[in-house]
mmCIF file of the N, C-alpha and C atoms, coordinates in Angstrom:
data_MODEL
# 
_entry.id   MODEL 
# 
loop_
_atom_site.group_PDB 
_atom_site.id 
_atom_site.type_symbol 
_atom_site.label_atom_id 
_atom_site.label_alt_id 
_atom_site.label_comp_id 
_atom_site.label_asym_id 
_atom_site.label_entity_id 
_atom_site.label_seq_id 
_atom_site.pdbx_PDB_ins_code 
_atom_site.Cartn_x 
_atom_site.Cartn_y 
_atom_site.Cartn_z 
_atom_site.occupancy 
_atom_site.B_iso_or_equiv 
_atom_site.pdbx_formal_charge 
_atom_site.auth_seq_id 
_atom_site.auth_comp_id 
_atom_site.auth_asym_id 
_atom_site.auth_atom_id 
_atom_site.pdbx_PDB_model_num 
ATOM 1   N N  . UNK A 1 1  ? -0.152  -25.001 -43.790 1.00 0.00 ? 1  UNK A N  1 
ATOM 2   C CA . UNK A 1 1  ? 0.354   -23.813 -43.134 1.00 0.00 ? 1  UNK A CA 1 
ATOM 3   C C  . UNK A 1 1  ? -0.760  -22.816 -42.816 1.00 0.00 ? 1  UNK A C  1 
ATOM 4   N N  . UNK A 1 2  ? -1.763  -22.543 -43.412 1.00 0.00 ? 2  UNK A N  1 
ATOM 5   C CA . UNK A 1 2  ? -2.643  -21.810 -43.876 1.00 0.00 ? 2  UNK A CA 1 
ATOM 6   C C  . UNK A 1 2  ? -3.551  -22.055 -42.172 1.00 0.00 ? 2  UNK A C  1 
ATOM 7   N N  . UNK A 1 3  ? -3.829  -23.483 -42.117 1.00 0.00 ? 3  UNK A N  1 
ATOM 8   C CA . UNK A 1 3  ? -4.312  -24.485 -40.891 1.00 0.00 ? 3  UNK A CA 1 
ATOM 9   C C  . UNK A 1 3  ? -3.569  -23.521 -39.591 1.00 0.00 ? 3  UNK A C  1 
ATOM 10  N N  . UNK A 1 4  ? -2.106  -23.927 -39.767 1.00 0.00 ? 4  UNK A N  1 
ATOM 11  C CA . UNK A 1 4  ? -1.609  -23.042 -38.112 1.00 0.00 ? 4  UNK A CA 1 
ATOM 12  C C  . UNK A 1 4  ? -1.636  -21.845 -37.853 1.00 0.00 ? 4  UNK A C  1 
ATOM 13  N N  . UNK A 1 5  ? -1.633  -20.765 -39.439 1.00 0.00 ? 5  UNK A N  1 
ATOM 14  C CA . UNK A 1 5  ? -2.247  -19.238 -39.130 1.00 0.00 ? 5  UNK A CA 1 
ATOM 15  C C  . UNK A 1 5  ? -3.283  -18.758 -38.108 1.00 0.00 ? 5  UNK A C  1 
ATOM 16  N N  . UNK A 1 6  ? -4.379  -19.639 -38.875 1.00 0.00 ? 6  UNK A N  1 
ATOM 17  C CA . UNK A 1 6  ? -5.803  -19.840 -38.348 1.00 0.00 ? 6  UNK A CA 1 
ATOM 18  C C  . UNK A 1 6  ? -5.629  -20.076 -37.193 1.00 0.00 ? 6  UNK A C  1 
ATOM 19  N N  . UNK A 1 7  ? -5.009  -21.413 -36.772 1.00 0.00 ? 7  UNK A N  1 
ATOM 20  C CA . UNK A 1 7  ? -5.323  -21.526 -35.087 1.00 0.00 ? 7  UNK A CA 1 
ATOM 21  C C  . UNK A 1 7  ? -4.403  -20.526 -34.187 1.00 0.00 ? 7  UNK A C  1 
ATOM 22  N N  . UNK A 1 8  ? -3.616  -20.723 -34.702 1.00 0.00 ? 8  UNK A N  1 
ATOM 23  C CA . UNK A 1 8  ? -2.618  -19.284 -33.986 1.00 0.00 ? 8  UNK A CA 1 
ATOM 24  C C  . UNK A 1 8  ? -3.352  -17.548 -34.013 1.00 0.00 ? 8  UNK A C  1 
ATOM 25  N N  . UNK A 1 9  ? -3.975  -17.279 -34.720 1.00 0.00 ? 9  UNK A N  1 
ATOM 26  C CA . UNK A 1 9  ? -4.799  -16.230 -34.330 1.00 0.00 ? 9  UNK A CA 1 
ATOM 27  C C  . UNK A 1 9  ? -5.807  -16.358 -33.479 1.00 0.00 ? 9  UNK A C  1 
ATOM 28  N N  . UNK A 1 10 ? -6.658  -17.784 -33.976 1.00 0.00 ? 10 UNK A N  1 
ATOM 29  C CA . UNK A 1 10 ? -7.789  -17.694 -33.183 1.00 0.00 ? 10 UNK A CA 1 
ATOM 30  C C  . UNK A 1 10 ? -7.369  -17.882 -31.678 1.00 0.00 ? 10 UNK A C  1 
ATOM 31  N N  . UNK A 1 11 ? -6.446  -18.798 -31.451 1.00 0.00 ? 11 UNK A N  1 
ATOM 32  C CA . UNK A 1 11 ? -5.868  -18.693 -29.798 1.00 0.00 ? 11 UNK A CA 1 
ATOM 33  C C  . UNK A 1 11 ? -5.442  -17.165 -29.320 1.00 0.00 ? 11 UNK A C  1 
ATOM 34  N N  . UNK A 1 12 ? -4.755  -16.724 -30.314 1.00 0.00 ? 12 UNK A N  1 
ATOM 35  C CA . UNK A 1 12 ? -3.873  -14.845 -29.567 1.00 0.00 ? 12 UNK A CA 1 
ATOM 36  C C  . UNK A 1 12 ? -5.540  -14.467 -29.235 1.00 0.00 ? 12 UNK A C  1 
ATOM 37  N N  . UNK A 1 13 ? -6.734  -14.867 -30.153 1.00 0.00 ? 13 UNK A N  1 
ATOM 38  C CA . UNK A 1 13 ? -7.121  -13.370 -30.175 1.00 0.00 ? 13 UNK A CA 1 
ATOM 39  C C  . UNK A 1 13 ? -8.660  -14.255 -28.706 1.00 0.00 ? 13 UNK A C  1 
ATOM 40  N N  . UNK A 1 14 ? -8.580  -15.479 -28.364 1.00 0.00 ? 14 UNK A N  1 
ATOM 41  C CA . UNK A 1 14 ? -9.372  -15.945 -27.496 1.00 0.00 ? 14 UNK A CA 1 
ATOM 42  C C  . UNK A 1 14 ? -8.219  -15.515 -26.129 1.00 0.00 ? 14 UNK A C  1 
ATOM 43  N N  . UNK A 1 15 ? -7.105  -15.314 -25.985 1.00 0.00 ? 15 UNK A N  1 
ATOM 44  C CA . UNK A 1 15 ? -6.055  -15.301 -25.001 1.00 0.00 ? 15 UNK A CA 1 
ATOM 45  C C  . UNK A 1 15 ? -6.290  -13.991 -24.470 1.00 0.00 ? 15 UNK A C  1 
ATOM 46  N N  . UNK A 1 16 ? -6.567  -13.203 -25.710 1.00 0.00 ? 16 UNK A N  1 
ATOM 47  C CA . UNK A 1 16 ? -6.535  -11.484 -25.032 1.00 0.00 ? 16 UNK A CA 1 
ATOM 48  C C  . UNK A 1 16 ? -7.741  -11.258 -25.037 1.00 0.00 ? 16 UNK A C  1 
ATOM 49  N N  . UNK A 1 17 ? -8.633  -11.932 -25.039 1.00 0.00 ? 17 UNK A N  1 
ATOM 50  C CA . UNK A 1 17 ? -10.004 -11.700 -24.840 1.00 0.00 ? 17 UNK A CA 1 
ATOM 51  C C  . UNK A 1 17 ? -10.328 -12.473 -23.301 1.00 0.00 ? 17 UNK A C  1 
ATOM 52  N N  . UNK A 1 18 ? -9.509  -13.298 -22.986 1.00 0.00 ? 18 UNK A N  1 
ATOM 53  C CA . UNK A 1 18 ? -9.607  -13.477 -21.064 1.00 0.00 ? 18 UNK A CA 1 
ATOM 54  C C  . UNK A 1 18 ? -8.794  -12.748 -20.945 1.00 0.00 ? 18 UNK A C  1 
ATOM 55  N N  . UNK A 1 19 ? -7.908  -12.459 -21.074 1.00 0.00 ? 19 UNK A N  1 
ATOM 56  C CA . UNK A 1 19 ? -6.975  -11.162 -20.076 1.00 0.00 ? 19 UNK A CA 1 
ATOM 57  C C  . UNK A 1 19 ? -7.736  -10.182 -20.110 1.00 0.00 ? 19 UNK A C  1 
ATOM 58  N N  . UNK A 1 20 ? -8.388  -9.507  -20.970 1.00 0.00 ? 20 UNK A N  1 
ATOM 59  C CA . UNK A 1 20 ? -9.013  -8.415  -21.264 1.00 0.00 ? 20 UNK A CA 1 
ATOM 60  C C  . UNK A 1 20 ? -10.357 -8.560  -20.216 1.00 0.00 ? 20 UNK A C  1 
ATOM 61  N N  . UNK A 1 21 ? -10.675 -9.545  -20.403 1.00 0.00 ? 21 UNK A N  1 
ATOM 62  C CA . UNK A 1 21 ? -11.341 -10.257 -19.384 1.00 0.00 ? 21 UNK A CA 1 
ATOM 63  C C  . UNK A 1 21 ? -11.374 -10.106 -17.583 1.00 0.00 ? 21 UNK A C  1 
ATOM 64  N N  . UNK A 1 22 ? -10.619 -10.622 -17.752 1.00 0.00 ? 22 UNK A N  1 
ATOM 65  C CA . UNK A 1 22 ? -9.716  -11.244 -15.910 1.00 0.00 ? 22 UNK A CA 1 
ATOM 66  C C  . UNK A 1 22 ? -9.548  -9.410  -15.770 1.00 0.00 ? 22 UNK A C  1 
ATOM 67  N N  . UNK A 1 23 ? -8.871  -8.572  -16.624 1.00 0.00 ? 23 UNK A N  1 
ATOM 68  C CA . UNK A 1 23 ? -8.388  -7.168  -16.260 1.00 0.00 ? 23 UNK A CA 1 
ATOM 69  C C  . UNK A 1 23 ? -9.873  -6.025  -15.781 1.00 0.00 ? 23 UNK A C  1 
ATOM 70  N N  . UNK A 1 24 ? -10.469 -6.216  -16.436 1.00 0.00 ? 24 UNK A N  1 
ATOM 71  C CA . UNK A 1 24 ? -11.826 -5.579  -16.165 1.00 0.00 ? 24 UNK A CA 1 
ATOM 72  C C  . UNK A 1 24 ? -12.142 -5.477  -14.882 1.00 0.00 ? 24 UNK A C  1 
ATOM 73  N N  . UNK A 1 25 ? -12.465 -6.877  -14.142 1.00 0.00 ? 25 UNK A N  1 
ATOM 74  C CA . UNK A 1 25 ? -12.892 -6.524  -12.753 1.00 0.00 ? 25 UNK A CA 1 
ATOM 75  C C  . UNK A 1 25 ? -12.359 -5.793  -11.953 1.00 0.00 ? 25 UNK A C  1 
ATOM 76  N N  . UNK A 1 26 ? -10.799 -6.319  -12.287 1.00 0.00 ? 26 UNK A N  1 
ATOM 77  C CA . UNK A 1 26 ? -9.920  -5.386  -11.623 1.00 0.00 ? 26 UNK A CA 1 
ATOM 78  C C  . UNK A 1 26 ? -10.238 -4.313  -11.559 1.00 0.00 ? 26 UNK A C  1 
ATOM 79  N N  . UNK A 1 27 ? -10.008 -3.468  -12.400 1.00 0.00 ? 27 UNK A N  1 
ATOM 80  C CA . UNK A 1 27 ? -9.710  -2.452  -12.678 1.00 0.00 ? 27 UNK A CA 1 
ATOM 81  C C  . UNK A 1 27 ? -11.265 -1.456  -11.789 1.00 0.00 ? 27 UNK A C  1 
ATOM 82  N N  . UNK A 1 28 ? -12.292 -2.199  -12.175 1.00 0.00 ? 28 UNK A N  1 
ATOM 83  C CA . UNK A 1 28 ? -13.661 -1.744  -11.681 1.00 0.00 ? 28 UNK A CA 1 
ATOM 84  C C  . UNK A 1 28 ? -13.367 -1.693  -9.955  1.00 0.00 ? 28 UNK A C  1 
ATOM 85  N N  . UNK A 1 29 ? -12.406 -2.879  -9.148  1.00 0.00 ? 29 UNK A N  1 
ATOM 86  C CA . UNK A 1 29 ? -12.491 -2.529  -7.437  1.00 0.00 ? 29 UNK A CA 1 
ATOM 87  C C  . UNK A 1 29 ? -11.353 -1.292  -7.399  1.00 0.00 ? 29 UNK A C  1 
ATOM 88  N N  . UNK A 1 30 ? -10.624 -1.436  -8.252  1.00 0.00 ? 30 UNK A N  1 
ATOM 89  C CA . UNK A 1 30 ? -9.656  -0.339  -7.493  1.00 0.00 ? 30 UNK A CA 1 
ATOM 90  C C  . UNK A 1 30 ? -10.254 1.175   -7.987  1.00 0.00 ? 30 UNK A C  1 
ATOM 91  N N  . UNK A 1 31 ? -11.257 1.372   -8.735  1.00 0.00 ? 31 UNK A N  1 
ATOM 92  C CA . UNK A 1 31 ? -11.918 2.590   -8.811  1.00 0.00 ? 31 UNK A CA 1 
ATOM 93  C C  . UNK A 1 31 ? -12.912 2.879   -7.600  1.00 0.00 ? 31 UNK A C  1 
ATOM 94  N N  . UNK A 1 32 ? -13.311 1.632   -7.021  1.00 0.00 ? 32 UNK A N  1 
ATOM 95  C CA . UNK A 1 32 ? -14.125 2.086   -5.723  1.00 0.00 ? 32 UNK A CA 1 
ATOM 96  C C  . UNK A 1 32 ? -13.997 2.065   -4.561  1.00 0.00 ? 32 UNK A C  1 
ATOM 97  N N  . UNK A 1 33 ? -12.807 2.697   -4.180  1.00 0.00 ? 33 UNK A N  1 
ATOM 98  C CA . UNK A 1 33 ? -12.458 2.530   -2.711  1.00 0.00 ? 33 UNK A CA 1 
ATOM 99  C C  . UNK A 1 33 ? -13.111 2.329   -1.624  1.00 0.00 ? 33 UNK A C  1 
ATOM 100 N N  . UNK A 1 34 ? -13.131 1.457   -0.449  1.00 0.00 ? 34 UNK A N  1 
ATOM 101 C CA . UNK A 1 34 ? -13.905 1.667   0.351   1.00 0.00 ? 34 UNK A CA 1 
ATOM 102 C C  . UNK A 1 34 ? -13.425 2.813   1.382   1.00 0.00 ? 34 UNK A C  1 
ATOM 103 N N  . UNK A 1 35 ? -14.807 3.071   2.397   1.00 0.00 ? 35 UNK A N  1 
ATOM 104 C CA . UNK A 1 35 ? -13.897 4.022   2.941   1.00 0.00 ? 35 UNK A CA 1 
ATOM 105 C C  . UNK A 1 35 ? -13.601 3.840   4.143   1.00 0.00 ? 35 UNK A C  1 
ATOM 106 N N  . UNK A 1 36 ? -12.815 5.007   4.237   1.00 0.00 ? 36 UNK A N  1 
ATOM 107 C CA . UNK A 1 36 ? -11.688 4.969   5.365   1.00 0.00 ? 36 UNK A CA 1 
ATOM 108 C C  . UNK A 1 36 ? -12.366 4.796   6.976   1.00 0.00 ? 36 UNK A C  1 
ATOM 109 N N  . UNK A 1 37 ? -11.769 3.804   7.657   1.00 0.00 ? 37 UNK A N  1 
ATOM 110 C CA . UNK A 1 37 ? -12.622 3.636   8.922   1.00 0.00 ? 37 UNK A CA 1 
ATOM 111 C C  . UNK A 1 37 ? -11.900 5.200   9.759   1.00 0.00 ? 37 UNK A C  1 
ATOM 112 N N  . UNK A 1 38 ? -12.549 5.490   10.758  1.00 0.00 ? 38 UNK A N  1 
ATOM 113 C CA . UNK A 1 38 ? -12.473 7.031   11.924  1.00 0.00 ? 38 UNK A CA 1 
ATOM 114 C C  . UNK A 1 38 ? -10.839 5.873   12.499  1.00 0.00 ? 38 UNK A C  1 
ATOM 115 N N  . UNK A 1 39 ? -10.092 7.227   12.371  1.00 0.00 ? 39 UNK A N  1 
ATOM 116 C CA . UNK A 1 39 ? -8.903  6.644   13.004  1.00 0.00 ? 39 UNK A CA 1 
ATOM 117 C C  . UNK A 1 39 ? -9.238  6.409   14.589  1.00 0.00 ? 39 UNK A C  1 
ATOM 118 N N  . UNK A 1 40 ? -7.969  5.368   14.623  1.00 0.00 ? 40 UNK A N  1 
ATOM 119 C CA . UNK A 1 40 ? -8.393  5.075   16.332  1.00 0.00 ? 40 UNK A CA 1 
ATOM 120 C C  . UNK A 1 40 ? -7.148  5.375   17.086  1.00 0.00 ? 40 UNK A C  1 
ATOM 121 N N  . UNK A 1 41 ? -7.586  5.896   17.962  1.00 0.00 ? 41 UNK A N  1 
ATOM 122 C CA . UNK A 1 41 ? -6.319  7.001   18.833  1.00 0.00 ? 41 UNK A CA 1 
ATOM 123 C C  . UNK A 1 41 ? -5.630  5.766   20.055  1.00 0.00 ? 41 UNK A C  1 
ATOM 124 N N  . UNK A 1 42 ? -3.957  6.305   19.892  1.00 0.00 ? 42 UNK A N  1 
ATOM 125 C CA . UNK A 1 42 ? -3.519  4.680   20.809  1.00 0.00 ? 42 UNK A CA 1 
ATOM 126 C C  . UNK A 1 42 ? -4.239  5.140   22.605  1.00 0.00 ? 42 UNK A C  1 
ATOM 127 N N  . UNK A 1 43 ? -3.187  4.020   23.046  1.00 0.00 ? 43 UNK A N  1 
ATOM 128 C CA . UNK A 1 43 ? -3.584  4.413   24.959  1.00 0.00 ? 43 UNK A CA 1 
ATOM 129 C C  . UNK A 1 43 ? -2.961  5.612   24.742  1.00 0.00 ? 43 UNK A C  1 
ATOM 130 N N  . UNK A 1 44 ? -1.942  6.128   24.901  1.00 0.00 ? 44 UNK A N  1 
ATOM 131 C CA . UNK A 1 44 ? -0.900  7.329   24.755  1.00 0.00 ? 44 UNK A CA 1 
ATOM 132 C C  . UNK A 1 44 ? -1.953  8.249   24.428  1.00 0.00 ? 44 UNK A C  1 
ATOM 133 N N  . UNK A 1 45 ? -2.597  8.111   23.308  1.00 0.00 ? 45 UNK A N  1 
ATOM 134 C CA . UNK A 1 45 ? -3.043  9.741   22.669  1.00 0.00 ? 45 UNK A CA 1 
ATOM 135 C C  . UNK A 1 45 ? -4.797  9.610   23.470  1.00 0.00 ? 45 UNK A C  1 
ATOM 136 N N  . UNK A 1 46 ? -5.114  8.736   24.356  1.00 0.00 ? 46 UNK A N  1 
ATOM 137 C CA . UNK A 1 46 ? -6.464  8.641   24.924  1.00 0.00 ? 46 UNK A CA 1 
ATOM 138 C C  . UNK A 1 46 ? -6.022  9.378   26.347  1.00 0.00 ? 46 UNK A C  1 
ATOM 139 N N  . UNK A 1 47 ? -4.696  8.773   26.942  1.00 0.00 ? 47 UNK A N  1 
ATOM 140 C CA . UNK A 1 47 ? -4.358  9.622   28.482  1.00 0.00 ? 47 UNK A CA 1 
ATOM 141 C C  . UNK A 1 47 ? -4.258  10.902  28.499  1.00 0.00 ? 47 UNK A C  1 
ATOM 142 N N  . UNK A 1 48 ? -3.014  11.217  27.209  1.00 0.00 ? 48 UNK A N  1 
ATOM 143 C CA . UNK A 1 48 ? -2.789  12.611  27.345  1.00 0.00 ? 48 UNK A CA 1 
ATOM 144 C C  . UNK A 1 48 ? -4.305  13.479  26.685  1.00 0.00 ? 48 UNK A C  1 
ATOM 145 N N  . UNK A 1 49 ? -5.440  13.251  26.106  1.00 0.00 ? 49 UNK A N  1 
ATOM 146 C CA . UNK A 1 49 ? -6.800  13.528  26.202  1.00 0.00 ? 49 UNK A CA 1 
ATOM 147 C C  . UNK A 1 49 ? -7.405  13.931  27.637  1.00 0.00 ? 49 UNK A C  1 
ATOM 148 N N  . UNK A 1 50 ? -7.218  12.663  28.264  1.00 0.00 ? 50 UNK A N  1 
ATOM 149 C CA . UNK A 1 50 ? -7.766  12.395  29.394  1.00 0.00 ? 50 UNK A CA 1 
ATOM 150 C C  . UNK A 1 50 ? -7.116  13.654  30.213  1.00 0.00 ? 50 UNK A C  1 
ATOM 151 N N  . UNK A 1 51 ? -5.954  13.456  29.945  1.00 0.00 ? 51 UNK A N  1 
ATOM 152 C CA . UNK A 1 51 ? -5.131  14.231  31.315  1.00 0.00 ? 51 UNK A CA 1 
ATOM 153 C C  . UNK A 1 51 ? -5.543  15.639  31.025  1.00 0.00 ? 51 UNK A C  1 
ATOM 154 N N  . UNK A 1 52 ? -5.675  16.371  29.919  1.00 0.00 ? 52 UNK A N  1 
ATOM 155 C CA . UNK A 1 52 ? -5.882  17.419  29.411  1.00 0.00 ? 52 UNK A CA 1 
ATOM 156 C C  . UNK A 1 52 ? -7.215  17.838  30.175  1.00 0.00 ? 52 UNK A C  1 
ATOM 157 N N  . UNK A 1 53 ? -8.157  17.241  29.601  1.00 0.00 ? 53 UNK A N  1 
ATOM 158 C CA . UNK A 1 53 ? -9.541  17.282  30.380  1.00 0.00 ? 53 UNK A CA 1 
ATOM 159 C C  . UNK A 1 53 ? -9.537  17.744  31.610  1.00 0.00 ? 53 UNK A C  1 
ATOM 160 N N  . UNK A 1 54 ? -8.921  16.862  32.528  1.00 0.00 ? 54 UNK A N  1 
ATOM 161 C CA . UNK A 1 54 ? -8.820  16.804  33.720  1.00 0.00 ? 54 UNK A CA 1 
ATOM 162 C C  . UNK A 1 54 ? -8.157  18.419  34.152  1.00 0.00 ? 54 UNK A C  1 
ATOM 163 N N  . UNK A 1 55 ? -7.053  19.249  33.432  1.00 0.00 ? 55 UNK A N  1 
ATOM 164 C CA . UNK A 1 55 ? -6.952  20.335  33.889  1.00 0.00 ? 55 UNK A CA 1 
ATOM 165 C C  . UNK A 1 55 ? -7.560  21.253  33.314  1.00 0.00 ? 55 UNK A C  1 
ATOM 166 N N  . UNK A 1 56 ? -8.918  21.227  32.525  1.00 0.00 ? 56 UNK A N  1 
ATOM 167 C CA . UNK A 1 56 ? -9.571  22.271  31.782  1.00 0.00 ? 56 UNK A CA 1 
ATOM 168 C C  . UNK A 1 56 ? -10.017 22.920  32.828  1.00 0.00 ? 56 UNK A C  1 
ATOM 169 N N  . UNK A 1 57 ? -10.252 23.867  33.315  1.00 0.00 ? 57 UNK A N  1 
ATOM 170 C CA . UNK A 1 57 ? -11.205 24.551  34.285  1.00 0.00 ? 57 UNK A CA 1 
ATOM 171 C C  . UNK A 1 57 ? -12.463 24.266  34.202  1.00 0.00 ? 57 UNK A C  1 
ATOM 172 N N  . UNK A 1 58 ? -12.999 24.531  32.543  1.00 0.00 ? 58 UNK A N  1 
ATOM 173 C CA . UNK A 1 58 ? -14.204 24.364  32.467  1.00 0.00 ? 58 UNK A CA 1 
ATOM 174 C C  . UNK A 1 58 ? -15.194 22.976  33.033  1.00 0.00 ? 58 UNK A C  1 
ATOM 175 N N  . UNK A 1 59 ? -13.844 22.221  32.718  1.00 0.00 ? 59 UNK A N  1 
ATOM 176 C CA . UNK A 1 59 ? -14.280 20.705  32.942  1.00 0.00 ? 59 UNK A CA 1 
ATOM 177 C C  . UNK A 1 59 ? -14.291 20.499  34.394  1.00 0.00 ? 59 UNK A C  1 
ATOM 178 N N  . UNK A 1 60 ? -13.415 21.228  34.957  1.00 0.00 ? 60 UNK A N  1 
ATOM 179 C CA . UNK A 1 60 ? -13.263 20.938  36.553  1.00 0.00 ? 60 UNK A CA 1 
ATOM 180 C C  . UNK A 1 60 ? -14.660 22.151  37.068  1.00 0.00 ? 60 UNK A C  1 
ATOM 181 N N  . UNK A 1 61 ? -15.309 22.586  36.840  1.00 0.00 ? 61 UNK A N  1 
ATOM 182 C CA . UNK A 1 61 ? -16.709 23.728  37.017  1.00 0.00 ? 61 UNK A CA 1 
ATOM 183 C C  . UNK A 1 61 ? -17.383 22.615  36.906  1.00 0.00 ? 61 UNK A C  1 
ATOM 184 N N  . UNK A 1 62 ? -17.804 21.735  35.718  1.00 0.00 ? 62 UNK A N  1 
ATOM 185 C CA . UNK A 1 62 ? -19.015 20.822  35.266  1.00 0.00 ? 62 UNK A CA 1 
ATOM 186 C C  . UNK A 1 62 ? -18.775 19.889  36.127  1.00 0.00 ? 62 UNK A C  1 
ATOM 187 N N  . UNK A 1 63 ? -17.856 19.243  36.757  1.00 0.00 ? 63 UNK A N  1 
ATOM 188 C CA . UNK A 1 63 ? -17.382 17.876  37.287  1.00 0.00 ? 63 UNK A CA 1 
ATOM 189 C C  . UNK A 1 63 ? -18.599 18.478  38.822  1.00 0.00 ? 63 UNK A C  1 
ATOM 190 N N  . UNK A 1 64 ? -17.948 19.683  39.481  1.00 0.00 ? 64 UNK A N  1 
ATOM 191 C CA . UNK A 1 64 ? -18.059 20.352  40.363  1.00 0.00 ? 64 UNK A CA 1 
ATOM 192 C C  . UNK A 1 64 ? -19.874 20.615  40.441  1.00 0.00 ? 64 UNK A C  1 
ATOM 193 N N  . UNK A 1 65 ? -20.233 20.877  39.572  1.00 0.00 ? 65 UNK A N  1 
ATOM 194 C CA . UNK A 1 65 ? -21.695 21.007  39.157  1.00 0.00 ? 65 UNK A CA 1 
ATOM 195 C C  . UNK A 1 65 ? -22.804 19.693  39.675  1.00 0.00 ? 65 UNK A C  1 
ATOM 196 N N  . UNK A 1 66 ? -22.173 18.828  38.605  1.00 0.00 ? 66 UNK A N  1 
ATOM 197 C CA . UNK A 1 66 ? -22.744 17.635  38.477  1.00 0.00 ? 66 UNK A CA 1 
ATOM 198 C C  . UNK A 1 66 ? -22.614 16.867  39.775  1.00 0.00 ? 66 UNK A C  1 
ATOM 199 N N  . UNK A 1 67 ? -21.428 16.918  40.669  1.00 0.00 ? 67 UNK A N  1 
ATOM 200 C CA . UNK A 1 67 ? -21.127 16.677  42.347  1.00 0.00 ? 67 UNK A CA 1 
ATOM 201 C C  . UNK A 1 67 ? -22.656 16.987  43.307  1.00 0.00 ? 67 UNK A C  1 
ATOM 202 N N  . UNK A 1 68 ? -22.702 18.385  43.159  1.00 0.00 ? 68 UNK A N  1 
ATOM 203 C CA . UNK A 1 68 ? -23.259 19.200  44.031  1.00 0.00 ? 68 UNK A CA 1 
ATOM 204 C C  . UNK A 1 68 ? -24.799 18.862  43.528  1.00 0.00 ? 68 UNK A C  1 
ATOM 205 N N  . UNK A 1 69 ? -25.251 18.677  41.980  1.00 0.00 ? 69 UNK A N  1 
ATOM 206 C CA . UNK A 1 69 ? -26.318 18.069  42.000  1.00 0.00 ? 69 UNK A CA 1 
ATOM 207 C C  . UNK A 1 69 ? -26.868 16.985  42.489  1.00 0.00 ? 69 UNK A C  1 
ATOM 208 N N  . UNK A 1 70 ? -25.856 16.170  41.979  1.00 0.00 ? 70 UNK A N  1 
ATOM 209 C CA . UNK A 1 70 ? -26.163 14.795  42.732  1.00 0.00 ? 70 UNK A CA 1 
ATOM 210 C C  . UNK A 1 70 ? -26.292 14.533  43.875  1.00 0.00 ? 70 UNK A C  1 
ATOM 211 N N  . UNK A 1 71 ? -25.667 15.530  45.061  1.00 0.00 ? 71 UNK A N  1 
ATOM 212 C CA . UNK A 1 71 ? -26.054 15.399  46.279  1.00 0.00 ? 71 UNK A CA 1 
ATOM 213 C C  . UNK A 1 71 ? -27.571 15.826  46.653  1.00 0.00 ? 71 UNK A C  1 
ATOM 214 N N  . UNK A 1 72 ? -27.816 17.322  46.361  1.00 0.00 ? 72 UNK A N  1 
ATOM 215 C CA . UNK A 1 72 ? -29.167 17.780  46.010  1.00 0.00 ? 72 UNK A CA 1 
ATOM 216 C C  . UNK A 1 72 ? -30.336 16.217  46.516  1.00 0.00 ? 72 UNK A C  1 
ATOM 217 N N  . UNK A 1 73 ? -29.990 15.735  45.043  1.00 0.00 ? 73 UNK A N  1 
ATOM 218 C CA . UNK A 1 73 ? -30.553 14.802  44.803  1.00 0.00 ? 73 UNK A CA 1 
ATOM 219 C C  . UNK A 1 73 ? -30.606 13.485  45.437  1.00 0.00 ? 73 UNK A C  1 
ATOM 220 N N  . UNK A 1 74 ? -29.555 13.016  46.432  1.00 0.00 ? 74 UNK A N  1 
ATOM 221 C CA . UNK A 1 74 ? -29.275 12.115  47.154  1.00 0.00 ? 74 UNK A CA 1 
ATOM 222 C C  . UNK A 1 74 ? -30.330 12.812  48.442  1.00 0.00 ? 74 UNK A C  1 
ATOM 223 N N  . UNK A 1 75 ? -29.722 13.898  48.790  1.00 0.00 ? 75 UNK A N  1 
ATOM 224 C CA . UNK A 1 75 ? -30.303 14.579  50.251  1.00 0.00 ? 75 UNK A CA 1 
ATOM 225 C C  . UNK A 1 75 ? -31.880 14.253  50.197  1.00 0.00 ? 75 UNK A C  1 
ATOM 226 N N  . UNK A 1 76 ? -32.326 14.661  49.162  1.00 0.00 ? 76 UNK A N  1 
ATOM 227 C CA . UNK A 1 76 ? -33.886 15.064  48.943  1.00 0.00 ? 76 UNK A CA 1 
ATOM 228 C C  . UNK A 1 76 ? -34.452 13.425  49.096  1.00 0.00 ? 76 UNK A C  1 
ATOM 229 N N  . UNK A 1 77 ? -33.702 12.175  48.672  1.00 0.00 ? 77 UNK A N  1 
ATOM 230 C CA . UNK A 1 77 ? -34.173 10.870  48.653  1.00 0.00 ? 77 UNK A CA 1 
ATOM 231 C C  . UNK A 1 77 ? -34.042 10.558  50.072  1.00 0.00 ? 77 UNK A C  1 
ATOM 232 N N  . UNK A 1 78 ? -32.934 10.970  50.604  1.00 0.00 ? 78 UNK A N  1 
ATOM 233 C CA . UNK A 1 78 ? -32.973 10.582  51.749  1.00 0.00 ? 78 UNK A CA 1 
ATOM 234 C C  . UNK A 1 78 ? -33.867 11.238  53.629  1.00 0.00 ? 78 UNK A C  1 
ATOM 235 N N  . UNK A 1 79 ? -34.002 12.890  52.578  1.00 0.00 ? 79 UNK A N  1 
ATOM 236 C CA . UNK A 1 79 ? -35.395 13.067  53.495  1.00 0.00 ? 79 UNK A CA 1 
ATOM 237 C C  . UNK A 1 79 ? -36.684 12.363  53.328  1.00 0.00 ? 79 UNK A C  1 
ATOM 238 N N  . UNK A 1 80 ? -36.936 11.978  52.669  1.00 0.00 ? 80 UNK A N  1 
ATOM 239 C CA . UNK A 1 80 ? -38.189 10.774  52.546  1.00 0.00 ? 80 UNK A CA 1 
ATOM 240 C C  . UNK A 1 80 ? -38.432 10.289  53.270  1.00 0.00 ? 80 UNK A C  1 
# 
């Protein structure tokens, strides 16, 4: 009897020594989260962006800017 004490402990106490085991790693990924990727905006929330833009004033001045340069710049190549 004395015989199955013995092995019956030594198994509980080798059993909770892999769980104890196996539990560790665990426990170590879910403390290190990775992180969070930059949310990504659907078509929907990219148009109504877009569309917004499009009636900023400011944005419609720069659009207007960048036009009138570029011609500048076309004209001047093409007096050459």
């Amino acid at each position: 009897m004395t015989e199955n004490t013995f092995d019956r402990e030594a198994l509980k106490n080798e059993l909770r020594e892999e769980i104890l085991n196996e539990l560790k790693p665990k426990e170590q990924t879910q403390e290190e989260k990775p992180a969070k990727p930059k949310r990504k905006l659907t078509e929907k929330q990219l148009a109504a962006l877009a569309a917004g833009r499009a009636k900023n004033p400011r944005m419609i001045a720069k659009k207007l800017r960048e036009e009138e340069e570029a011609k500048k710049i076309i004209s001047k190549c093409l007096e050459l």
